[in-house]
C-alpha positions in Angstrom: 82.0 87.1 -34.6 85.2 88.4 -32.9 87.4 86.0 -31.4 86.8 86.8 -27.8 82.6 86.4 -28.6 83.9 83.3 -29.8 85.1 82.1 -26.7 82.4 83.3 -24.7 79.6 81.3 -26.6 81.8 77.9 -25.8 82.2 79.1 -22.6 78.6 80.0 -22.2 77.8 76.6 -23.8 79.9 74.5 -21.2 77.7 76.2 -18.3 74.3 76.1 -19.9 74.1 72.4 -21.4 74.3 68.9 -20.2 77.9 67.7 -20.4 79.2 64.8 -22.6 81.6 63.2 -20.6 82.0 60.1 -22.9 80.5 59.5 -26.4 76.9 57.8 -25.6 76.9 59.0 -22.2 75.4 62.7 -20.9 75.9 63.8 -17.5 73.3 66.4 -16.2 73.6 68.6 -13.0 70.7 69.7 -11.4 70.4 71.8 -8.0 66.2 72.4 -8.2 63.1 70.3 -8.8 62.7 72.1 -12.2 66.0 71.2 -13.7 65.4 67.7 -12.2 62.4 67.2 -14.0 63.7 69.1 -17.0 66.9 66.4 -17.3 64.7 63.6 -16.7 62.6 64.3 -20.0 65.7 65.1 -21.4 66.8 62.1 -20.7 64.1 60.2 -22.2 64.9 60.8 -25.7 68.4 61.9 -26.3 70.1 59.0 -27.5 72.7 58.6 -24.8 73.3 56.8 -21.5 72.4 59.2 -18.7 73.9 60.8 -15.5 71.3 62.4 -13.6 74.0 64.4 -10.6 71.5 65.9 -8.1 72.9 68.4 -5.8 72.6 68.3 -1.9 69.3 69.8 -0.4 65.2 69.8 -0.6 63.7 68.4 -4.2 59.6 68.7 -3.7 57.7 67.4 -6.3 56.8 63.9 -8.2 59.1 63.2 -11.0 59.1 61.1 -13.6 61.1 59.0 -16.4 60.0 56.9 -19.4 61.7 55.7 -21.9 61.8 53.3 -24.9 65.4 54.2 -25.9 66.8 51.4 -23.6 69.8 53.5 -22.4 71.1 53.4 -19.0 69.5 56.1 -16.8 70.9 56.5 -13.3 70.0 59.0 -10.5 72.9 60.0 -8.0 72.7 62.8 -5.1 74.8 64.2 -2.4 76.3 66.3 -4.9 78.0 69.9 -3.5 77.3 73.1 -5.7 78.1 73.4 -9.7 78.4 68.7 -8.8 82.1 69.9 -8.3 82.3 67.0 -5.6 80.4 64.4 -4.0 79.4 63.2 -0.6 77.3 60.6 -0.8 74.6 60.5 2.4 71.0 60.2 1.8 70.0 63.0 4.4 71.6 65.2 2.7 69.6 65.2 -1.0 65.9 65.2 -0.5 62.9 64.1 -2.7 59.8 64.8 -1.5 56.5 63.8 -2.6 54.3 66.2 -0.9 52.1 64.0 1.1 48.2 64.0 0.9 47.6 62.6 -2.8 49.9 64.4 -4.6 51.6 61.1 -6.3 55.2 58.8 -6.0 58.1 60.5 -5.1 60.4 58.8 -8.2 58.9 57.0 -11.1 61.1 55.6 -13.7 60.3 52.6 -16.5 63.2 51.9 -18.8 61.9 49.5 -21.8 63.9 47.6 -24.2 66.7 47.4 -22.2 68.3 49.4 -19.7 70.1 49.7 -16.6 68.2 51.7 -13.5 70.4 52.8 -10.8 69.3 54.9 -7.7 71.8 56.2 -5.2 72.3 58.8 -2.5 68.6 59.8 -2.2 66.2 60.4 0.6 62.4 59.4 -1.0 59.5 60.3 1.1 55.7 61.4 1.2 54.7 59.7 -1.8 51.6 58.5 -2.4 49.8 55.8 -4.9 46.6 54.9 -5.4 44.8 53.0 -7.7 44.8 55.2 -11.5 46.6 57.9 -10.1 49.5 57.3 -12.5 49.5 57.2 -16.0 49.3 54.6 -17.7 46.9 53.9 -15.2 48.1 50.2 -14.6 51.2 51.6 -12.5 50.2 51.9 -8.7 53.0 50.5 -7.5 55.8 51.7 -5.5 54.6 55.3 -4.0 57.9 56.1 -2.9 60.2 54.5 -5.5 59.2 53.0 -8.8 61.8 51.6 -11.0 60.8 48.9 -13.8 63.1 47.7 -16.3 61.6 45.3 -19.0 62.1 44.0 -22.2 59.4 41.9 -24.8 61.6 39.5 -26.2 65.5 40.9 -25.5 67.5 41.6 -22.3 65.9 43.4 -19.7 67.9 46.2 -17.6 69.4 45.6 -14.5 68.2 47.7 -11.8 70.9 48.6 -8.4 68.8 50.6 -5.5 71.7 51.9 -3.4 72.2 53.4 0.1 68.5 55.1 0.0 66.2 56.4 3.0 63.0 55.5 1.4 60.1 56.7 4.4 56.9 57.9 5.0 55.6 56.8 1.9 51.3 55.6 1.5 49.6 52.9 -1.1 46.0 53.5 -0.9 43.2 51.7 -3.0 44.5 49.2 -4.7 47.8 50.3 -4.7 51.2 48.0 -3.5 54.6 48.8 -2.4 54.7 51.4 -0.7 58.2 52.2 -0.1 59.9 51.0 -3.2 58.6 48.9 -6.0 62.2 47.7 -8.1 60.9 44.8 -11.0 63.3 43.8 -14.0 61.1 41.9 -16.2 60.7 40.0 -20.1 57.6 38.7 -21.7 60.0 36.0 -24.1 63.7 37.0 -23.8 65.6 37.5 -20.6 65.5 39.7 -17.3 68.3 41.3 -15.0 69.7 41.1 -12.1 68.1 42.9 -9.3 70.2 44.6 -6.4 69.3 46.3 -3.2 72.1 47.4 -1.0 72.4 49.4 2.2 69.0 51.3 1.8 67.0 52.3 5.0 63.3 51.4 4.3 60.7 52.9 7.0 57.6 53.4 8.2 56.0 53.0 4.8 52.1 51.8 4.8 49.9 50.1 2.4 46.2 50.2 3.1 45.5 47.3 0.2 47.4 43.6 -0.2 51.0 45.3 0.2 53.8 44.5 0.5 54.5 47.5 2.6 58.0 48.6 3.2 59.7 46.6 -0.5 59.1 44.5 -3.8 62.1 43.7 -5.7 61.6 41.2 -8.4 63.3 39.5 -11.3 61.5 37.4 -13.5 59.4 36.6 -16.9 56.1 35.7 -18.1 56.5 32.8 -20.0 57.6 30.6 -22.9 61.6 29.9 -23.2 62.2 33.3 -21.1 65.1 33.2 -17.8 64.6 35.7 -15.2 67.5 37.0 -13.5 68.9 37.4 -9.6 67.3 39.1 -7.0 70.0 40.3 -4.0 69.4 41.9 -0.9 72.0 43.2 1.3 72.5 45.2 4.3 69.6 46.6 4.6 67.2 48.2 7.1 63.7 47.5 6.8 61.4 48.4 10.4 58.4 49.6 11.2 56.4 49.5 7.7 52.6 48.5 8.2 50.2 46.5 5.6 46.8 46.7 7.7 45.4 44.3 4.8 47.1 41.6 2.8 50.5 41.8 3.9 53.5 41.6 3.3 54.6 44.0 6.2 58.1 44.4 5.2 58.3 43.4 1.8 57.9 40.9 -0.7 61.0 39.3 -3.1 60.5 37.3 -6.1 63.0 35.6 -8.5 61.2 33.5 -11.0 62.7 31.0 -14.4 65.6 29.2 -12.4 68.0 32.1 -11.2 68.9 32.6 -7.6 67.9 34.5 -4.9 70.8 35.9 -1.7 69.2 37.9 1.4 72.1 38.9 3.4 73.3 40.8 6.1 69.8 42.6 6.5 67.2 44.0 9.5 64.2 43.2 9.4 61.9 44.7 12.5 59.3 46.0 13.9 57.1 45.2 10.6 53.4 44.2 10.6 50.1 43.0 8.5 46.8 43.2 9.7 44.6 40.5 11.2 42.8 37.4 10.1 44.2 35.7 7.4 47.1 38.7 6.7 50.4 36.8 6.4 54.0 37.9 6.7 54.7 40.3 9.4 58.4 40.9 8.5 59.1 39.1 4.2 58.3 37.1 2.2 60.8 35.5 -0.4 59.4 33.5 -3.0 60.5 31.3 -5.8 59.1 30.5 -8.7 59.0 28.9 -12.6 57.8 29.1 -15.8 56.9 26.3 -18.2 60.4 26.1 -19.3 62.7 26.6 -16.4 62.8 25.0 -12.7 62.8 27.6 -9.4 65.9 29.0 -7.9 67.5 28.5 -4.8 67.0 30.8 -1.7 69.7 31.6 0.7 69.2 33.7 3.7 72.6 33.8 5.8 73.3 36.7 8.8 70.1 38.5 8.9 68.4 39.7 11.8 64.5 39.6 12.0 63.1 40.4 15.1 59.4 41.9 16.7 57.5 41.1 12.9 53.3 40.4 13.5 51.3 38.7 11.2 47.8 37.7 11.4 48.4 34.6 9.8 51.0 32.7 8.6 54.7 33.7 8.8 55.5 36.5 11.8 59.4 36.8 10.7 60.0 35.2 7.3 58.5 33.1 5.2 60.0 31.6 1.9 58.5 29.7 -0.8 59.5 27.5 -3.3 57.9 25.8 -6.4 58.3 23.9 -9.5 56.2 23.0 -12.5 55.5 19.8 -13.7 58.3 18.1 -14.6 60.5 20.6 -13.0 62.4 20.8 -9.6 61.5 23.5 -7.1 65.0 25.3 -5.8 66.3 24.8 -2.3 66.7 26.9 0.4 69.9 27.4 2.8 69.5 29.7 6.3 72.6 30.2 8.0 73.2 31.8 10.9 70.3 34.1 11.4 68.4 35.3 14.3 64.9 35.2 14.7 63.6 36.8 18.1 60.5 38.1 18.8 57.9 37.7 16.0 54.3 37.0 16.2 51.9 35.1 13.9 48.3 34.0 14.2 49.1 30.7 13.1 52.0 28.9 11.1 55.6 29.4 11.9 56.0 32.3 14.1 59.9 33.1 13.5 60.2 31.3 10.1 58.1 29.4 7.9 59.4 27.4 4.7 57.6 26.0 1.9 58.4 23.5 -0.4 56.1 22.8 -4.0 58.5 20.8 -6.7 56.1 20.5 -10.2 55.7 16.8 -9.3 56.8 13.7 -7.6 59.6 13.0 -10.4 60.4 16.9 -10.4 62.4 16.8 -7.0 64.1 19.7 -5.6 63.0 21.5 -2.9 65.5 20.2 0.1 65.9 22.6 3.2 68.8 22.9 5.1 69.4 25.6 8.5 72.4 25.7 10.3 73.8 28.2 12.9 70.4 29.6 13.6 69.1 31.4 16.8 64.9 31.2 17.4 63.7 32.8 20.5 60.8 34.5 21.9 58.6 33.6 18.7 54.5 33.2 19.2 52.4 30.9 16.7 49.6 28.6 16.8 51.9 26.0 15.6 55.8 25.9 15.2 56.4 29.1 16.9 60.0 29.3 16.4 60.3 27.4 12.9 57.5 25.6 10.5 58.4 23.3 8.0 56.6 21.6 4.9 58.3 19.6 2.2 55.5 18.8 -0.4 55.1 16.6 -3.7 58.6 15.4 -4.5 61.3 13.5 -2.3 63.3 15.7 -0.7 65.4 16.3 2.3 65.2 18.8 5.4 68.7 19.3 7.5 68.4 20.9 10.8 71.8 21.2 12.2 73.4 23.7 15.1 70.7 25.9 16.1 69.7 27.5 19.3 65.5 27.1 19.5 64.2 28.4 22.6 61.9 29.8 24.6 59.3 30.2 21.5 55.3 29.7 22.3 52.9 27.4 20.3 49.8 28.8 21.4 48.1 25.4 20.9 49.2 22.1 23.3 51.5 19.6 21.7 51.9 22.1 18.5 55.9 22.6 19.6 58.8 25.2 18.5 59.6 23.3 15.2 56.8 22.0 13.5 58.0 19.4 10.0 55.0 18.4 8.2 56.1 16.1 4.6 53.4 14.4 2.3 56.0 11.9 0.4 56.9 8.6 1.6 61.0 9.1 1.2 61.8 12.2 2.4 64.0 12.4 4.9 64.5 15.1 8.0 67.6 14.8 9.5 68.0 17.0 13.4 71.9 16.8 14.7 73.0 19.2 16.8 70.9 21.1 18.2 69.3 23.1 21.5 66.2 22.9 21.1 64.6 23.3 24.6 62.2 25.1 27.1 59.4 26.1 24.4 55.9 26.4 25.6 53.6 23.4 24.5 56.6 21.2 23.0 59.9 20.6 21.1 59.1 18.9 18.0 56.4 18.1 16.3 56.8 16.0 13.2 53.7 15.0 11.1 53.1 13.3 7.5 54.9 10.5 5.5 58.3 11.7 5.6 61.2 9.3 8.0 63.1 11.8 10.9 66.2 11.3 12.4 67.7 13.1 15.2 71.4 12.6 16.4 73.2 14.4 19.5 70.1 17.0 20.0 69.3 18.8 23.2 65.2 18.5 23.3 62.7 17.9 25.5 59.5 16.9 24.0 58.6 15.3 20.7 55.2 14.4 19.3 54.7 12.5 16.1 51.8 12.1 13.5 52.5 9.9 11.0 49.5 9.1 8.0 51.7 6.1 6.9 52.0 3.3 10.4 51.5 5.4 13.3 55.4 5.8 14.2 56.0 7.7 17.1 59.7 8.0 17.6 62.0 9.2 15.4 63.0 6.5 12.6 67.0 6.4 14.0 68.0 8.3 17.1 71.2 8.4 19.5 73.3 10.4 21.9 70.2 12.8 22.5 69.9 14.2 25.9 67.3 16.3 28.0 69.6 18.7 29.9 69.4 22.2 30.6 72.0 23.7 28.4 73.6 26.5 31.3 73.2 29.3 28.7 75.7 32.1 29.7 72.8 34.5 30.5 69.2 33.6 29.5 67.6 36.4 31.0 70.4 38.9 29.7 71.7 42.4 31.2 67.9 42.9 32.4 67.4 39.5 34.3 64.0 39.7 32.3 64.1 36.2 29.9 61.3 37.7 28.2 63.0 40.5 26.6 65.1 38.3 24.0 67.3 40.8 22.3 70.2 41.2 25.6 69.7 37.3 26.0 72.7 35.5 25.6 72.4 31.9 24.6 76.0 31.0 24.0 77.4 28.3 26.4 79.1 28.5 29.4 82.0 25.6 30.7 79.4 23.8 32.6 77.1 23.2 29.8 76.2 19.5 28.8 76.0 20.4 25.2 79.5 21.3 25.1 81.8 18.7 23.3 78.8 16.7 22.7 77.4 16.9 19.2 78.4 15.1 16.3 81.2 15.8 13.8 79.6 13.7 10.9 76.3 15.5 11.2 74.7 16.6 7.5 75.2 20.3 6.7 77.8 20.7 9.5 79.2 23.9 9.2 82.9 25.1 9.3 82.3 28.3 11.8 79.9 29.0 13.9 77.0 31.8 14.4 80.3 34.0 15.1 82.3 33.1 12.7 84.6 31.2 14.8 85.9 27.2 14.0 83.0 24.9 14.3 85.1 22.3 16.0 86.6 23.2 19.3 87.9 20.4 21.9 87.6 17.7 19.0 84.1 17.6 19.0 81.5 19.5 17.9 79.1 21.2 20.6 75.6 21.5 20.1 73.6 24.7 19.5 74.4 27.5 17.3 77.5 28.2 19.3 80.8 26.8 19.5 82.5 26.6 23.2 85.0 28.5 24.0 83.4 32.2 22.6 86.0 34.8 23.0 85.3 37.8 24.9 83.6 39.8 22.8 81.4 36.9 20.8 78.4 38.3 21.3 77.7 42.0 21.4 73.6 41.6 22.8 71.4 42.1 19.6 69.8 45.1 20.9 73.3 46.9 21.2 73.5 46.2 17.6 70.5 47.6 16.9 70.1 50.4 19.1 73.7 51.4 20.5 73.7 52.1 24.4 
């Protein structure tokens, strides 16, 4: 071989074959949905941590990734020709399914370890049906499937990253329509889970959903921990479950580790009739035999025009124990609920509490900062609350609840139900006024205290002596609030996202709440000092706003 055939073959070699950038690691460039498919495989078996780099345009087909090696495998497009550069926009790098019942979009399973990472990708026209993957048992996730998973050692992580994931179906059987992200162990430990600044649309699941997502951390048993499930800054409207629901998605975090939903949209989701629950999602925390729930903490989301049939038309989180162990708590901060429908418990949001036992505690509640409006239910329209089982303690503190409809008489806005003699609800602060059939409606065992509140109505049911006041009350008033524009740009107070319910100079709620309440926050619903004047207002938010405290919901949502 002459020196310049030499150099060709190296040269030749650099062009035709993946590229080792680092030892362990391979980076593949594809620009068609052969090559994709052909790295994927590749991938499978080579030894190394891979870089899948997809380049910018069209990608039709369903692909596919299994392995056993437990290498990292992650999947990145926007890439320009020969991946000599990068702009990362999901429009521009395609994957599409085909439609009809052609299959998922993306499938990938990593086992024995692991990282999953997805970014930069359009996914649409999948499809999933019951069997119509192999192994058969995987009818999940028609759009995108990524399962990391482990027997008895760690678990991958898996990051789903600034995604369009649309259009996708689940037929027969078949869940998640839009993505399906899982990091799982059978007797070792799980990952973290992490969903960031995807767009997830107008997916539909014909069968149980959840429609639009399902991300989920957590094992099966014995000693084994799950791991963190995060959502943030995401998008997820207009995905449909006619039967079963969730609409927009379920999350699970099981075996004690935490759970953080922030920053997101959720709208315009749906489940079918009857006994469907969960028009917009459901977050739910669980156990093993070994390890108590995690917390839940939802804080600066936006979840607005959800219907469920049932229970739940916004959001609706659980939390449970087992045996002798404590359920986690749950935190909502500053969110907005407007809009959302449910046949019958807790129209915006509905929280539930399940500690293993009596001794287990766990399980307290708090929700500060809030904004409820315009929510429909049979009973707590705007907010429904059960603490079961174990002591614990609900905190209601600075929110804005109005203008929601219980479709039943007396059946109120916020609705506290608690089965234990000892726990404790505690209402400072808050605006909770002009909601069809009632204010409050507190039933069960539980005591309830409500300091510096702006309410109308309450009705009580207690099992235990037939109370019907609050245990300890003071400084609570019955006063129209002045909002600075309930009916908003439109004069129309039934269209709730241009309503603004901040308060003007006149208001009685201004300097009126109490600086010692429980939970009490240090800024309010927009970020600015809790405390202005020297006391405390009432209501989600603080008096003075500057000029441009509230740009009207639907601006954010839909510009001009």
């Amino acid at each position: 071989m002459t020196r310049l055939h030499f150099f060709l073959f190296i040269i030749v070699g650099f062009l035709t074959f993946p590229a080792r950038v680092s030892w362990g690691e391979t980076v593949h460039c594809v620009s068609n949905a052969a090559e994709l498919q052909t790295e994927l495989t590749a991938a499978q078996t080579n030894g190394d941590d891979d870089v899948i780099q997809v380049e910018q345009g069209t990608y039709s087909g369903n692909f596919t990734f299994d392995s056993s090696e437990g290498k990292n495998i992650s999947i990145l497009g926007g890439y320009t020709s020969g991946c000599a550069g990068r702009v990362q926009d999901p429009t521009n790098t395609i994957l599409d399914g085909g439609g009809g019942t052609n299959g998922k979009v993306l499938e990938i399973k990593n086992t024995d370890g692991g990282n999953i990472t997805v970014e930069g990708l359009t996914l649409q026209n999948g499809y999933a049906t019951y069997g119509s993957s192999s192994p058969t048992y995987y009818y999940v996730g028609s759009g995108l499937y990524a399962h990391a998973e482990s027997a008895s050692g760690q678990a991958g992580s898996i990051t789903i990253n600034d995604n369009i994931i649309k259009d996708n179906v689940a037929d027969e059987y078949a869940r998640a329509a839009g993505l399906y992200a899982k990091s799982t162990t059978s007797t070792g430990y799980a990952n973290d889970v992490t969903i960031s600044n995807n767009t997830i649309t107008n997916n539909t699941s014909y069968y149980r959903g959840p429609a639009g997502v399902y991300a989920g951390a957590y094992s099966y048993g014995g000693a084994a921990i799950g791991g963190q499930v995060t959502l943030t800054n995401n998008t997820i409207s207009e995905n449909q479950s006619t039967s079963g629901g969730p609409g927009g998605g379920s999350i699970e975090s099981w075996s004690g580790d935490d759970m953080t939903i922030t920053n997101n949209t959720i709208t315009g989701n749906s489940t079918g009739s009857g006994s469907d629950y969960v028009g917009g999602l459901e977050l739910y925390s669980g156990y093993t035999e070994n390890a108590a729930g995690g917390d839940i903490t939802l804080t600066n989301n936006t979840v607005t025009d959800n219907t469920a049939g049932a229970d739940a038309g916004g959001a609706y989180a659980q939390l449970h124990g087992y045996g002798s162990l404590a359920s986690g708590n749950f935190v909502g901060d500053s969110n907005t609920f407007l809009a959302n429908t449910a046949g019958s418990l807790g129209g915006g949001l509905k929280i539930y509490t399940n500690p293993g036992s009596i001794a287990a505690g766990g399980g307290d509640v708090a929700l500060y900062n809030n904004v409820m409006a315009g929510n429909q239910s049979l009973q707590g329209s705007g907010l429904y609350v059960e603490l079961s089982r174990a002591v614990s303690t609900f905190t209601l503190t600075n929110n804005t609840i109005t203008a929601n409809t219980a479709t039943t008489d007396t059946y109120a806005a916020v609705y506290i139900r608690t089965t234990v003699a000892g726990t404790e609800s505690h209402v400072y602060n808050n605006i909770v006024r002009d909601n069809t059939f009632g204010d409050f409606y507190i039933i069960g065992n539980g005591d309830a205290y409500a300091y510096n509140n702006d309410y109308g109505t309450m009705v009580r049911n207690d099992w235990l002596s037939g109370r019907t006041d609050w245990d300890g009350s003071d400084n609570n008033i019955d006063q129209d609030p002045v909002f600075l524009d309930a009916d908003g740009a439109d004069n129309d107070p039934n269209t709730f996202g241009d309503n603004d319910y901040h308060l003007t100079s006149e208001s009685p709620c201004k300097n009126t709440g109490n600086n010692s309440a429980p939970e009490l926050p240090d800024t309010d619903f927009d970020d600015n000092a809790r405390i202005s004047g020297g006391t405390v207002d009432m209501g989600a938010y603080e008096f003075p706003c500057p000029a441009n405290a509230l740009t009207p919901i639907y601006l954010l949502l839909f510009g001009n």
